[in-house]
ZAMARGU-4260 file (C-alpha; in steps of 0.2 Angstrom, whole numbers, plus 5000, padded with zeros to 4 digits):
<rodrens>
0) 4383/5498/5095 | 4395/5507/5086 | 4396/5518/5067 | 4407/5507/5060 | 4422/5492/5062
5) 4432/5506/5053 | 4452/5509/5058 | 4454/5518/5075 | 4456/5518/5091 | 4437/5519/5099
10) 4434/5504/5084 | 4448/5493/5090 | 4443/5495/5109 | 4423/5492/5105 | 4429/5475/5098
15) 4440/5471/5113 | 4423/5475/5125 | 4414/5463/5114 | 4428/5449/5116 | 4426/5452/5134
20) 4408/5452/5137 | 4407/5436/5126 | 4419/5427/5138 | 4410/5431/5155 | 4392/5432/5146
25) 4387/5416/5158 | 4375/5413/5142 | 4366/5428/5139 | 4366/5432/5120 | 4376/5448/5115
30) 4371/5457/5100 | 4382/5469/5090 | 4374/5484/5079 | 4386/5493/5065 | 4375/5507/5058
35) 4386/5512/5041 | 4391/5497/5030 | 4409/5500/5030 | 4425/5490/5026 | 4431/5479/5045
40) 4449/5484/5050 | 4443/5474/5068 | 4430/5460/5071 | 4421/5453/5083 | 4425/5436/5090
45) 4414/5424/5095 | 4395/5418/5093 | 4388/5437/5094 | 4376/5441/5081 | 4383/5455/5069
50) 4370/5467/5062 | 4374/5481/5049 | 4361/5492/5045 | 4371/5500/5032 | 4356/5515/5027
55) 4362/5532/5021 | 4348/5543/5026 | 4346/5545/5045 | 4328/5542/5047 | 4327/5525/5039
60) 4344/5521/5047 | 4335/5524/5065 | 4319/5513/5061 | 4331/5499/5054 | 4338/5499/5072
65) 4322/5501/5081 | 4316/5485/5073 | 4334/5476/5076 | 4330/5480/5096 | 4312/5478/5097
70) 4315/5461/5090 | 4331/5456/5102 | 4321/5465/5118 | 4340/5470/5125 | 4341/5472/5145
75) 4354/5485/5138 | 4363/5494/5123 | 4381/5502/5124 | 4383/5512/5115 | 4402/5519/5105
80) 4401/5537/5099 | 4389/5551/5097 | 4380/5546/5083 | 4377/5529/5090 | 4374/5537/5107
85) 4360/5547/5100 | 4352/5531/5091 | 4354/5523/5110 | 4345/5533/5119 | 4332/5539/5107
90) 4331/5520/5106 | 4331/5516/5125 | 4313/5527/5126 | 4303/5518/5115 | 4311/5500/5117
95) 4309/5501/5134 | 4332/5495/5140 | 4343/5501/5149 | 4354/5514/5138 | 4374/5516/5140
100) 4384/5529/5131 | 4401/5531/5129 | 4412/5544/5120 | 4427/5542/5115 | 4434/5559/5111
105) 4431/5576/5119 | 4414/5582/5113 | 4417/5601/5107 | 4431/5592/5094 | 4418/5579/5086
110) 4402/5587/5085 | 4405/5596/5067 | 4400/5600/5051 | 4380/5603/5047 | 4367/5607/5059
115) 4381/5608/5075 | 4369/5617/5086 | 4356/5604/5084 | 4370/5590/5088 | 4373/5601/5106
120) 4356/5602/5110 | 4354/5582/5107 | 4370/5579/5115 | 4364/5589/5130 | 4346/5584/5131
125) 4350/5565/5127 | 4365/5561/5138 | 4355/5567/5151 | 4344/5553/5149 | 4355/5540/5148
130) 4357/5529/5162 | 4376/5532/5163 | 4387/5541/5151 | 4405/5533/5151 | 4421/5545/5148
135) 4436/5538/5140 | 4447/5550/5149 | 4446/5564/5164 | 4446/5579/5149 | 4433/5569/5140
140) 4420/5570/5158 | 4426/5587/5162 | 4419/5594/5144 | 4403/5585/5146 | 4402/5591/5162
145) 4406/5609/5161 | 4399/5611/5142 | 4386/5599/5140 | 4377/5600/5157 | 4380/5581/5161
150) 4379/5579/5181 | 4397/5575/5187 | 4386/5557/5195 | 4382/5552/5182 | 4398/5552/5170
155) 4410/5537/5176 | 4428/5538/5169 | 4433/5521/5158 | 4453/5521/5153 | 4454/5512/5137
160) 4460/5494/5138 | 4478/5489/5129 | 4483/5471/5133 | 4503/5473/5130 | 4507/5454/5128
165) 4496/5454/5114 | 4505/5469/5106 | 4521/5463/5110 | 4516/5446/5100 | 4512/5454/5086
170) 4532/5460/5086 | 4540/5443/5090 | 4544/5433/5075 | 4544/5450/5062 | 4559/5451/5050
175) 4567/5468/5053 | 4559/5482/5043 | 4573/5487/5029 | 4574/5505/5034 | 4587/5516/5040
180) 4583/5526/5059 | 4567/5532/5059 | 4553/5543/5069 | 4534/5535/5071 | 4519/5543/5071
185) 4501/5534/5069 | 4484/5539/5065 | 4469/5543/5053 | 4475/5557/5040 | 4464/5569/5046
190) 4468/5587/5051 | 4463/5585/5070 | 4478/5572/5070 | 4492/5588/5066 | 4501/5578/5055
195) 4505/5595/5045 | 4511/5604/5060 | 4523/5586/5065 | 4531/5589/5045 | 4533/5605/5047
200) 4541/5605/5064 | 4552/5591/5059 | 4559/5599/5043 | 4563/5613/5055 | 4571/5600/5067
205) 4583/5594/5057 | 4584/5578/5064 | 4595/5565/5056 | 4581/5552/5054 | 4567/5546/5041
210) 4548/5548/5048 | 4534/5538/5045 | 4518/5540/5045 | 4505/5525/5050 | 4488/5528/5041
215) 4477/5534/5028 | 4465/5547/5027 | 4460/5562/5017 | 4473/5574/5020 | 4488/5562/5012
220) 4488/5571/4994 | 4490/5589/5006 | 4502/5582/5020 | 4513/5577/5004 | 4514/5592/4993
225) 4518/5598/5013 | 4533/5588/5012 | 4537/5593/4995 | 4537/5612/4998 | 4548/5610/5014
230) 4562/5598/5006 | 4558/5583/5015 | 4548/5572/5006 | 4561/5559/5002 | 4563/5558/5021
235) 4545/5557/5026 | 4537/5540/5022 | 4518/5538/5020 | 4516/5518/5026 | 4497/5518/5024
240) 4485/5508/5037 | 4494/5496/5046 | 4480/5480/5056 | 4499/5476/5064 | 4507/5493/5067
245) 4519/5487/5080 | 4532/5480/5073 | 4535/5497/5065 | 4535/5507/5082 | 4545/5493/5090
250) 4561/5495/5079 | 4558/5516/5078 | 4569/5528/5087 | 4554/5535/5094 | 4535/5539/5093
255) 4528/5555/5091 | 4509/5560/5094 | 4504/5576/5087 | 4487/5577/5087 | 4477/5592/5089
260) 4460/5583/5098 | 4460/5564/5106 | 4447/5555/5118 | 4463/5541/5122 | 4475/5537/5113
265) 4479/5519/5111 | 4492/5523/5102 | 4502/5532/5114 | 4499/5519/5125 | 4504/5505/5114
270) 4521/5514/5111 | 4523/5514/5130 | 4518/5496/5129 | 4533/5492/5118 | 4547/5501/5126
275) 4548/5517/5117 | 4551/5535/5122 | 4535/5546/5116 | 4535/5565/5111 | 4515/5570/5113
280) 4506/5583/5112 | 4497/5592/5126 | 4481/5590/5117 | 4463/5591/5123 | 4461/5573/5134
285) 4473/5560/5137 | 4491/5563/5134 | 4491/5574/5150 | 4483/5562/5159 | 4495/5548/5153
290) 4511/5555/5153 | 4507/5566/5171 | 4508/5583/5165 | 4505/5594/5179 | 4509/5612/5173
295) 4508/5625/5159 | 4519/5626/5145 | 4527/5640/5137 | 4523/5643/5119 | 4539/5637/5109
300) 4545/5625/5124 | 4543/5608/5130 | 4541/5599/5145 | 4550/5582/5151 | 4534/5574/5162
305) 4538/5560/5172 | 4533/5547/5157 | 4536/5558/5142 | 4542/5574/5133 | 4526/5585/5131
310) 4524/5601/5121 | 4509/5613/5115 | 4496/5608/5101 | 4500/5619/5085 | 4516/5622/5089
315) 4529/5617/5078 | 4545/5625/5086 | 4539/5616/5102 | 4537/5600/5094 | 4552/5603/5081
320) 4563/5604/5100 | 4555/5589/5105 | 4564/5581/5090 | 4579/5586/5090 | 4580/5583/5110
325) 4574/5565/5109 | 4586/5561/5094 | 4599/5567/5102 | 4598/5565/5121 | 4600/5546/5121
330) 4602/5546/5142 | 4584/5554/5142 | 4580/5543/5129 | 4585/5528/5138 | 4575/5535/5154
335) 4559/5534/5147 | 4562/5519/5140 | 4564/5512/5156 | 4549/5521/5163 | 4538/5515/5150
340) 4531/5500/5158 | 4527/5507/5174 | 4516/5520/5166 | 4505/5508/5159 | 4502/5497/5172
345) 4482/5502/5177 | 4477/5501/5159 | 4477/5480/5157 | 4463/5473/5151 | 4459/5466/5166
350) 4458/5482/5175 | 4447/5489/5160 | 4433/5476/5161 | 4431/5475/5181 | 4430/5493/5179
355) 4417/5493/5164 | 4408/5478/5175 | 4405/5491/5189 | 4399/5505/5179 | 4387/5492/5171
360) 4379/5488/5189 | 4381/5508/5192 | 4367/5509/5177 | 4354/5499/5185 | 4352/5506/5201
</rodrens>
């Protein structure tokens, strides 16, 4: 179960998991649960039955999914996201399964909005209850951990999944994109993404190159007048949402992550997959993880880890150096470059699903 099919990375992996269950379901039936009725960026392969449930108000929503599982009688629910979580185990006590949640981002950064102090106090009284709660990264456990309550037992790490022959095929046999040199960056245009903070710093850079920027979202019409105000919008390049965003990060310079909160991003990953050098931000869960940060930056400085450049969320003399040293520096460039594969190596999808099978049997014991 999962909100939606929507663009992002937790979307995208939740329909890999579903491909990958189907394969080795040896016959059991699997049974997939969207509670908002929203456009499919990703879908689900195979003979799995699809429900949407597609209700506005909460309540009504919740009792459309308790009939869906009374009626399938599931040996267990997996759950993606907190909203989905909360349905699962809420669902898991009066349906009488086995009840798997997984988030996908740190906690703190997602529970927003309306009524947040209720949301902790689910998250905290729920998550306890599940049979297993599954992190998408170390920073992801350490939060549920240390600010949720969750015993450290109970939460079992699972690295997102990205199958690198698969992105590279989506390369092969793509006409070159028509644009001069150019910096990629990908995601939702949202403010936890710090889209804002990468124009800014690279209007301060003064790097030679064109940026783009993969993805849609309610901060595009802000992110532009940005670009306006700063003199560089007929060098920043809004693309849109992209289903096959590889091509473009395969023929770009580099690819830059500034994000201000992720769980794991794919998208770093996916860069790595395809050769390129990556700029990141140290942001709550992953990139450190990914790239091997080990230390503490100085404000205004960057670090070169041993798969990546790194610097500090927020801060756009940091990141606007990271431009400039990556455009540059071809030899450091070419380095990472090099490197690129062998970071990726543990995060086949392979890897993922033995893993995700061994948490699975971890819940029924």
């Amino acid at each position: 179960m999962i909100n939606s099919l929507e663009g992002g990375g937790a979307e995208r992996v939740f329909s890999s998991l579903t491909s990958l269950i189907q394969s080795d379901a040896n016959g059991d039936h699997i049974e997939v649960i969207l509670i908002d009725d929203k456009k499919d960026a990703y879908s689900i392969l195979g003979p799995a039955t699809v429900h949407r449930i597609g209700e506005t108000n909460s309540l009504l929503s919740f009792i459309k999914y308790m009939a869906i599982v009374k009626k399938a009688k599931p040996d267990y629910v997996v759950s993606f996201l907190t909203r989905a979580n909360i349905y699962n185990v809420f669902g898991g006590f009066f349906a009488h399964y086995t009840a798997l949640v997984s988030e996908r981002s740190n906690t703190n950064g997602r529970l927003k909005g309306k009524f947040i102090k209720l949301k902790r106090l689910l998250v905290r009284f729920l998550y306890k209850r599940a049979a297993v709660v599954i992190a998408v990264s170390q920073g992801v456990k350490d939060c549920l951990v240390n600010d949720f309550n969750i015993a450290s037992n109970k939460v079992f790490i699972l690295n997102n999944a990205i199958d690198v022959y698969a992105v590279r095929e989506k390369v092969t046999g793509n006409d070159s994109l028509p644009y001069n040199k150019y910096i990629v960056a990908m995601g939702r245009l949202v403010k936890t993404k710090g889209f804002d903070t990468l124009i800014k710093a690279y209007a301060l850079s003064g790097v030679q190159s064109d940026l783009r920027i993969l993805g849609d979202g309610p901060e595009k019409e802000s992110l532009q007048d940005i670009c306006t105000e700063l003199d560089v919008a007929h060098k920043v390049y809004f693309e849109g949402f992209k289903s096959n965003p590889y091509p473009y990060i395969a023929q770009s310079e580099f690819f830059v992550l500034p994000s201000q909160l992720e769980g794991f991003p794919n998208s770093l990953v996916e860069a790595l997959g395809l050769g390129k050098a990556v700029l990141s931000t140290d942001c709550t869960d992953g990139p450190r993880e990914i790239l091997n940060l080990d230390t503490i930056i100085e404000p205004g400085n960057l670090h070169q880890t041993e798969f990546g450049v790194i610097v500090n969320v927020n801060d756009i003399a940091g990141l606007a150096k990271g431009l400039s040293l990556l455009e540059n520096d071809l030899t450091l460039r070419s380095h990472y470059e090099e490197l690129s594969l062998k970071c990726i190596e543990k995060y086949s999808p392979e890897i993922f699903y033995a893993n995700f099978k061994s948490i699975l049997s971890q819940s029924f014991k």
